[in-house]
DRENDO-1510 file (C-alpha; in Angstrom, 1 decimal, always signed):
<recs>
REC; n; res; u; v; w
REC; 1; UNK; +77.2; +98.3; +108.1 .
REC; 2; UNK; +76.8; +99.5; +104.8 .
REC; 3; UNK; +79.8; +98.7; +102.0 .
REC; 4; UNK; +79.7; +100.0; +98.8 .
REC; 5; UNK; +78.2; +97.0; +96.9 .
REC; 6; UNK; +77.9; +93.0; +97.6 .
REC; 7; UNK; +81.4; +91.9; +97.0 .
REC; 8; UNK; +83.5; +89.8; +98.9 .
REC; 9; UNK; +85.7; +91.5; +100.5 .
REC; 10; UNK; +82.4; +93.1; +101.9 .
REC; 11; UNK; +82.0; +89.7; +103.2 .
REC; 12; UNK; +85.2; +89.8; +105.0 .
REC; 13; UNK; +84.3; +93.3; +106.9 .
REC; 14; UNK; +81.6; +92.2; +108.0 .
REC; 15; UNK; +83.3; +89.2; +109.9 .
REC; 16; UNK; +85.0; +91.7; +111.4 .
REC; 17; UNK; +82.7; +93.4; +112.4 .
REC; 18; UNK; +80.6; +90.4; +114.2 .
REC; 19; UNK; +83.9; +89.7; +115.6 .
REC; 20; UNK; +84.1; +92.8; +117.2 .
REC; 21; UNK; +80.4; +93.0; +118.5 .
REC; 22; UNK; +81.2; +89.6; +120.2 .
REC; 23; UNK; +84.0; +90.4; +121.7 .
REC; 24; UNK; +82.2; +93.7; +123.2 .
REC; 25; UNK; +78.9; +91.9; +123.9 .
REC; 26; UNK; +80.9; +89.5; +126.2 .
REC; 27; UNK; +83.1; +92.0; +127.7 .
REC; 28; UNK; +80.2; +94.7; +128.4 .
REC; 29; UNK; +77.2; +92.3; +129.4 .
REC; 30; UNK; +75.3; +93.6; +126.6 .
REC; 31; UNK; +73.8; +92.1; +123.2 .
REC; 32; UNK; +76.0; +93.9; +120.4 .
REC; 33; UNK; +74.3; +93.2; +116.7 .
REC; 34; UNK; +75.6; +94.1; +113.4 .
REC; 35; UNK; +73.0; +94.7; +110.9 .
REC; 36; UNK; +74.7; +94.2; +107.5 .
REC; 37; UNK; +73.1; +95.6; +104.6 .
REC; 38; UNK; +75.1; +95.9; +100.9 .
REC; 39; UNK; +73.6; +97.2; +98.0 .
REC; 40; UNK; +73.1; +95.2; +94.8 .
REC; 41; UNK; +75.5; +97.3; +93.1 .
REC; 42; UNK; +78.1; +100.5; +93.4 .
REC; 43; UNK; +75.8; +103.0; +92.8 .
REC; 44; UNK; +75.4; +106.2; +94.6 .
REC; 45; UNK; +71.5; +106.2; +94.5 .
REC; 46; UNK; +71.7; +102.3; +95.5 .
REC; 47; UNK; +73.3; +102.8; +98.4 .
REC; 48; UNK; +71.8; +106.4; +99.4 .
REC; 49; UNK; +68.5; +104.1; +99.5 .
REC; 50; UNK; +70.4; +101.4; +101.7 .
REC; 51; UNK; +71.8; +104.3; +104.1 .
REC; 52; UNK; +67.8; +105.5; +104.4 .
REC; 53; UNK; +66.7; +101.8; +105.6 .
REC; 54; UNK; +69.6; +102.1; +107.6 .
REC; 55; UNK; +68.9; +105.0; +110.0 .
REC; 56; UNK; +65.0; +104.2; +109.7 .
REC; 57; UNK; +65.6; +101.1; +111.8 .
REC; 58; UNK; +67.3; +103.8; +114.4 .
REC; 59; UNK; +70.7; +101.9; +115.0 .
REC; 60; UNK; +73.5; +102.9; +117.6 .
REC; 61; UNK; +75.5; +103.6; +115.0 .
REC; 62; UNK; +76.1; +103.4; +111.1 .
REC; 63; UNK; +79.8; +102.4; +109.4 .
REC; 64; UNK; +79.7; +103.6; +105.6 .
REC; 65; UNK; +81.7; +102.8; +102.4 .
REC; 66; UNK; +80.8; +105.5; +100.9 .
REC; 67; UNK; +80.7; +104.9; +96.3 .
REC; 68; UNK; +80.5; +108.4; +96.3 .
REC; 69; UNK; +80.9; +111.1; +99.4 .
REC; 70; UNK; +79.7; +114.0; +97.4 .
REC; 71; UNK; +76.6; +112.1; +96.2 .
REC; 72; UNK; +75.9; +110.9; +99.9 .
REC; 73; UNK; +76.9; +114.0; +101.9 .
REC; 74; UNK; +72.9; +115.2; +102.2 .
REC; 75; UNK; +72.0; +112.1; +104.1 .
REC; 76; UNK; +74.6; +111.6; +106.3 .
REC; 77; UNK; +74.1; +115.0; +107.6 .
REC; 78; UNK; +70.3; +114.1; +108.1 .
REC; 79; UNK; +71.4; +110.9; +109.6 .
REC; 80; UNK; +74.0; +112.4; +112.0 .
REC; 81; UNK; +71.2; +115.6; +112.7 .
REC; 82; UNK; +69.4; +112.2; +114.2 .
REC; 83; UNK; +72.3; +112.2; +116.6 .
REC; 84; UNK; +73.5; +108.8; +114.7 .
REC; 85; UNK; +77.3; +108.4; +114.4 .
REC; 86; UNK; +78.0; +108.2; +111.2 .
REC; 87; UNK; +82.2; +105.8; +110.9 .
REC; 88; UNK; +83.7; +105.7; +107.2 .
REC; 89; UNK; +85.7; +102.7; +106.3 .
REC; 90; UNK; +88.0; +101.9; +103.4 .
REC; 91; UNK; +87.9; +105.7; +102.7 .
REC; 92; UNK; +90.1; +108.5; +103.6 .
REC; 93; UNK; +88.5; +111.1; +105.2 .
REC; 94; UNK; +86.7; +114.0; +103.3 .
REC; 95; UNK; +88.1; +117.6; +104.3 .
REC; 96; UNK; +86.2; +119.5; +106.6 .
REC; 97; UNK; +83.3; +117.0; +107.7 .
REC; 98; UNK; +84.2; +115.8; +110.8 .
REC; 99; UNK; +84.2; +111.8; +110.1 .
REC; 100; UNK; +86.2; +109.3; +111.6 .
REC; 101; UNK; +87.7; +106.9; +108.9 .
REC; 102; UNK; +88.9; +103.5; +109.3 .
REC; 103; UNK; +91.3; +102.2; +106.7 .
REC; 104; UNK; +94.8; +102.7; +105.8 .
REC; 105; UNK; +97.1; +105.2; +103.5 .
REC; 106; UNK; +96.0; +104.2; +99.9 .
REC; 107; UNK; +98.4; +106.6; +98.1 .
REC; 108; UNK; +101.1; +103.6; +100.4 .
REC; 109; UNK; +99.4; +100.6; +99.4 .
REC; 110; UNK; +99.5; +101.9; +95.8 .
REC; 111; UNK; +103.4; +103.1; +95.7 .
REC; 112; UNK; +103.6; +99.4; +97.6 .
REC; 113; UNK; +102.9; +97.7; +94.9 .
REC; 114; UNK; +103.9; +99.6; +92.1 .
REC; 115; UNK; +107.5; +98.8; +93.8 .
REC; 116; UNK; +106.4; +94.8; +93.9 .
REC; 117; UNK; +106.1; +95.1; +90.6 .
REC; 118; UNK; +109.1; +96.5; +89.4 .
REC; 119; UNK; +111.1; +94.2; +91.6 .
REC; 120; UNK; +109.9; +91.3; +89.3 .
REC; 121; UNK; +109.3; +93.1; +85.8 .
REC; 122; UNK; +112.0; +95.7; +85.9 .
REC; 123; UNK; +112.1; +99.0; +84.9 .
REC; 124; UNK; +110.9; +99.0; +81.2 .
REC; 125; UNK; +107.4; +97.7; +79.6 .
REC; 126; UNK; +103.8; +98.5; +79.1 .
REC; 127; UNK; +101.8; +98.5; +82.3 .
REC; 128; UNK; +97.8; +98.6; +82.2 .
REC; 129; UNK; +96.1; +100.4; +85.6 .
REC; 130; UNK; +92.7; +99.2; +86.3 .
REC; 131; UNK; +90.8; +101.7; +88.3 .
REC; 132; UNK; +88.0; +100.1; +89.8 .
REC; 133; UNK; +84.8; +101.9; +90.9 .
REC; 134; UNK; +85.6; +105.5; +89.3 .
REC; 135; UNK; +83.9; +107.9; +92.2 .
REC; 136; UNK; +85.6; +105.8; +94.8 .
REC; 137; UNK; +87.8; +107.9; +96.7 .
REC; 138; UNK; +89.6; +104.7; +98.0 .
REC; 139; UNK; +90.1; +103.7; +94.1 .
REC; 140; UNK; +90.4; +107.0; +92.4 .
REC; 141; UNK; +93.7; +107.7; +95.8 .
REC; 142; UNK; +95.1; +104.3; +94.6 .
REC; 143; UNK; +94.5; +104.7; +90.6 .
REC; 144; UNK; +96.3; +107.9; +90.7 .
REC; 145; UNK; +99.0; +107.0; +93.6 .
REC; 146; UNK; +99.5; +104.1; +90.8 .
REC; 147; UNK; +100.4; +106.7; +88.1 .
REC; 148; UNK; +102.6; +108.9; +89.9 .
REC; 149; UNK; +104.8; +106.2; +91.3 .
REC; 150; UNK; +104.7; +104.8; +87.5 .
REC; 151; UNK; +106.0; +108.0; +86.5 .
REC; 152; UNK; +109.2; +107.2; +88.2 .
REC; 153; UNK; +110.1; +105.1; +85.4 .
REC; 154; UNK; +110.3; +106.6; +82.5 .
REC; 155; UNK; +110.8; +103.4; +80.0 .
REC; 156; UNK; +107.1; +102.1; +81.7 .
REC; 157; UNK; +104.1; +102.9; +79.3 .
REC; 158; UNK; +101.6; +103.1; +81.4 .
REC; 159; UNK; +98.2; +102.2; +79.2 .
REC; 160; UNK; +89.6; +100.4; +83.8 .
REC; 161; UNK; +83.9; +99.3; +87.9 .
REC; 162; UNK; +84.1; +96.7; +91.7 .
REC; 163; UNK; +82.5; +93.6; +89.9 .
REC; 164; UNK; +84.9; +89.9; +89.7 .
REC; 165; UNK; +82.7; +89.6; +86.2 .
REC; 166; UNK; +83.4; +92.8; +84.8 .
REC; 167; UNK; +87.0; +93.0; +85.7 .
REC; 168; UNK; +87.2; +89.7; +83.7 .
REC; 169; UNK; +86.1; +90.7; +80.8 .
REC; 170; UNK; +87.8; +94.2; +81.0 .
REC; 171; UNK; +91.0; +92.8; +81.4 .
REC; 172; UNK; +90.4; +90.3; +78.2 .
REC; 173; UNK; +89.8; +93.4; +76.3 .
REC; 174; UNK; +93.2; +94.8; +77.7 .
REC; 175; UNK; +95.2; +91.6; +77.2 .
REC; 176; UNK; +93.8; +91.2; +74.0 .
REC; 177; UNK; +94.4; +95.2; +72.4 .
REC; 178; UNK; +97.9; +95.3; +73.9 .
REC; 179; UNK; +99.7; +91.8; +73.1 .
REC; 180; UNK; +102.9; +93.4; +74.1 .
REC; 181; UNK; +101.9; +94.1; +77.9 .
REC; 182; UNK; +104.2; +93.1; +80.7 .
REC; 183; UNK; +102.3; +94.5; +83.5 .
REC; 184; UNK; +99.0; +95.3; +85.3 .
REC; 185; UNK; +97.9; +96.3; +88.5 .
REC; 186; UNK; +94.3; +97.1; +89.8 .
REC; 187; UNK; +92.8; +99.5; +92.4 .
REC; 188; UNK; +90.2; +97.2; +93.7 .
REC; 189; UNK; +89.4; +93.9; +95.1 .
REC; 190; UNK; +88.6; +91.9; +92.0 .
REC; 191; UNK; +92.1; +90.9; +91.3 .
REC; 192; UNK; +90.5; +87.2; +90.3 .
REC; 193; UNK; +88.9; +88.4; +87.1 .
REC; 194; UNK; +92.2; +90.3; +86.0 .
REC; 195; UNK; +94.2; +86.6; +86.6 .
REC; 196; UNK; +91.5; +84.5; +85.1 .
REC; 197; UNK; +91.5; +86.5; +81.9 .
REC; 198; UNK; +95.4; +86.3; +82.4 .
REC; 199; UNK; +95.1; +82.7; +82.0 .
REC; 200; UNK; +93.1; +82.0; +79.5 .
REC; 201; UNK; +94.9; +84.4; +77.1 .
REC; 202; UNK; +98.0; +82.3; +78.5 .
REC; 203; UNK; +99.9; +85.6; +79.4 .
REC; 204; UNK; +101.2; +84.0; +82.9 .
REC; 205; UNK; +104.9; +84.2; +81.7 .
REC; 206; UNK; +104.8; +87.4; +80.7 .
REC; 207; UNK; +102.6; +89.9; +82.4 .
REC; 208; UNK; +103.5; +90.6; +86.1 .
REC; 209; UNK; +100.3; +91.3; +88.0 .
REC; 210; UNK; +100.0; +92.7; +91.5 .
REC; 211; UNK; +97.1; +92.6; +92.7 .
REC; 212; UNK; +95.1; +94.0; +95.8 .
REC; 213; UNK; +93.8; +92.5; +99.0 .
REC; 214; UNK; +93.7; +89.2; +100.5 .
REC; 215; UNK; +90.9; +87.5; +99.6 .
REC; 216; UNK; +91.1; +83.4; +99.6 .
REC; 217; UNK; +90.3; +83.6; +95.7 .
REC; 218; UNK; +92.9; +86.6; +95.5 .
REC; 219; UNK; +95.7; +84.5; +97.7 .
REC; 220; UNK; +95.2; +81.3; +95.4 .
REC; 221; UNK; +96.4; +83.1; +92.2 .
REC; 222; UNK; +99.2; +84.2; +94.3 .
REC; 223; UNK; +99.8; +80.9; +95.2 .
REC; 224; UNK; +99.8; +79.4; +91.6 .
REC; 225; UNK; +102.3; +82.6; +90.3 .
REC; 226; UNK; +99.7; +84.1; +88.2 .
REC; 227; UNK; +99.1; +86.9; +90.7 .
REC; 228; UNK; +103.4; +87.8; +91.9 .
REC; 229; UNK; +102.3; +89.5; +94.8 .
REC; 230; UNK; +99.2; +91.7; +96.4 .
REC; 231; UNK; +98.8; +94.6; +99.0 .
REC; 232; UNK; +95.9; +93.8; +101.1 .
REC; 233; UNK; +93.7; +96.7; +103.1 .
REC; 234; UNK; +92.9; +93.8; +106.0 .
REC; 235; UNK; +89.1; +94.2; +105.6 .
REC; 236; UNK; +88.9; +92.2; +108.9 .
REC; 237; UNK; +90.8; +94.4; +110.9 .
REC; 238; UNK; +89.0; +97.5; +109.0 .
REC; 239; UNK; +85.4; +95.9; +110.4 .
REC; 240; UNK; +86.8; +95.2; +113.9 .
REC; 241; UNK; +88.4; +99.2; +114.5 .
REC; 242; UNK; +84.7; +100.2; +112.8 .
REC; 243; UNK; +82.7; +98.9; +115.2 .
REC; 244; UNK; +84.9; +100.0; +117.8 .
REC; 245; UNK; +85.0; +103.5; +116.7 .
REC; 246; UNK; +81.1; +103.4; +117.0 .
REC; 247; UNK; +81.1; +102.1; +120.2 .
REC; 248; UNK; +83.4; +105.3; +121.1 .
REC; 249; UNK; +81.3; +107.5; +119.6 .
REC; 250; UNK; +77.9; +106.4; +120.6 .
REC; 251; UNK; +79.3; +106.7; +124.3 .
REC; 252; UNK; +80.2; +110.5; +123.1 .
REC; 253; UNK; +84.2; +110.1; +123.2 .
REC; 254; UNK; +86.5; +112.2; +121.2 .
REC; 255; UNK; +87.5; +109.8; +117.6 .
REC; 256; UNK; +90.3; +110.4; +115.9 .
REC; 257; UNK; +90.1; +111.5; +112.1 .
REC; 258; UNK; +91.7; +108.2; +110.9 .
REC; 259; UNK; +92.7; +104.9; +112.7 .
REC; 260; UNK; +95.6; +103.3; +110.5 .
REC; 261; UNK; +94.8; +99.2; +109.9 .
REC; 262; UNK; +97.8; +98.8; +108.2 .
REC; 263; UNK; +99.3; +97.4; +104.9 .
REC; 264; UNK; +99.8; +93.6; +104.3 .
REC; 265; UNK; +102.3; +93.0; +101.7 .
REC; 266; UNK; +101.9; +89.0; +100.3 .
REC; 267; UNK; +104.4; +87.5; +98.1 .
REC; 268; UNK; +105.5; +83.7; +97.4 .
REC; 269; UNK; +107.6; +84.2; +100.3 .
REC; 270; UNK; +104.8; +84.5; +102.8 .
REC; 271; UNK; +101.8; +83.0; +100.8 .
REC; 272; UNK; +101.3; +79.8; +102.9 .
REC; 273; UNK; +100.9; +81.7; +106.1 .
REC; 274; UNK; +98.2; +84.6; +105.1 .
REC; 275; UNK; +96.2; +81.4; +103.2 .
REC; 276; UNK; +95.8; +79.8; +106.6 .
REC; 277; UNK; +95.2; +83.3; +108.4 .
REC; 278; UNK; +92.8; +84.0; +106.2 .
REC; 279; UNK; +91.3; +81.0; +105.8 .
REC; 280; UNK; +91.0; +80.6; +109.8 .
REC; 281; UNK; +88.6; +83.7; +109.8 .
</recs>
């Protein structure tokens, strides 16, 4: 398994995906092991160099986040010319390769929340876009999903790479330059950074943030009302259909081009629930 940086939501695939190999270990006789592997950071050449370790240790099967498909196309045709089935998660799936991809529809998710949003801030203000990791196709979908369903509203302004720390500080900068915002939203998981710099510029009354994913750290801001609501990719459920896809493959079954995981949509109204749900795994 090999995400697009160490991050946790990462963290949360990957339980998935041990969940997964369990399950099938039990159910087939066999012993199932997930080799996780994340690069120290989002870079292409970081993780082309973690997708080279990868195959070298000749696994049944490879799942990829890929930071950038373009940059990583040469090696996972070497690596699938090795006769190594090659599963993208949390990515749609390039035109023309071929590749299975587990996730969901991220243009959805992002028109999701851009409606969550309205519903609590209305249909006039300033709203500031965070886009994440820039050459992810998963955050450059949502990012621009995020303006077009902005566009919609015509009295919204609308005014961002996968690191807690740096969304933190970004944010500051934001909140700081643009005093009269009344809205953010953010294409990644690192919605915690966004609300802490919320609340130390004591903005909680009058910026609407919805967020993405259901991280504990994520769900907790919800749960105080500095994050109204969040759309979450299910990261478990993305590493369990993974693992299964490679099992499919590696027993040389037809894959579909995407399996659907779905959309969770967390307000106030539902936070106690996906807090022990997610807590539980």
């Amino acid at each position: 398994v090999v995400p697009k940086c160490v991050h946790a939501w990462f963290d949360e695939v990957n339980k998935g995906a041990q969940k997964e190999a369990d399950l099938l270990s039990e159910q087939l006789g066999v012993d199932v092991k997930i080799d996780y592997r994340a690069p120290e950071s989002a870079e292409v050449s970081a993780q082309n160099s973690t997708l080279e370790q990868a195959a070298a240790t000749n696994p049944t099967a490879i799942l990829l986040d890929p930071v950038d498909y373009d940059g990583s196309a040469d090696i996972i045709k070497e690596i699938q010319d090795r006769d190594i089935p090659v599963i993208l998660f949390d990515a749609p799936t390039p035109e023309g390769s071929g590749l299975t991809s587990v996730g969901n529809d991220f243009a959805e998710q992002a028109t999701i929340a851009v409606d969550m949003l309205v519903e609590k801030m209305g249909t006039k203000g300033k709203v500031a876009v965070m886009q994440g990791a820039p050459t992810a196709p998963n955050h450059a979908e949502r990012y621009q999903a995020h303006l077009d369903a902005l566009a919609k509203y015509p009295d919204i302004q609308g005014i961002d790479n996968d690191n807690v720390e740096t969304a933190q500080s970004q944010a500051a900068a934001v909140l700081a330059a643009n005093p009269d915002l009344t809205g953010y939203l953010n294409c990644d998981a690192c919605g915690s950074g966004v609300a802490a710099a919320i609340e130390e510029k004591g903005m909680q009354d009058k910026v609407t943030f919805v967020a993405m994913d259901n991280l504990i750290e994520i769900l907790d801001y919800v749960k105080t009302g500095t994050i109204t609501a969040t759309s979450s990719t299910l990261p478990q459920e993305q590493g369990m259909y993974a693992v299964l896809m490679a099992y499919q493959a590696a027993q040389g079954m037809p894959l579909p081009a995407n399996v659907d995981t779905g959309i969770g949509r967390i307000t106030a109204d539902n936070i106690d629930e996906w807090i022990e749900t997610v807590s539980a795994k």
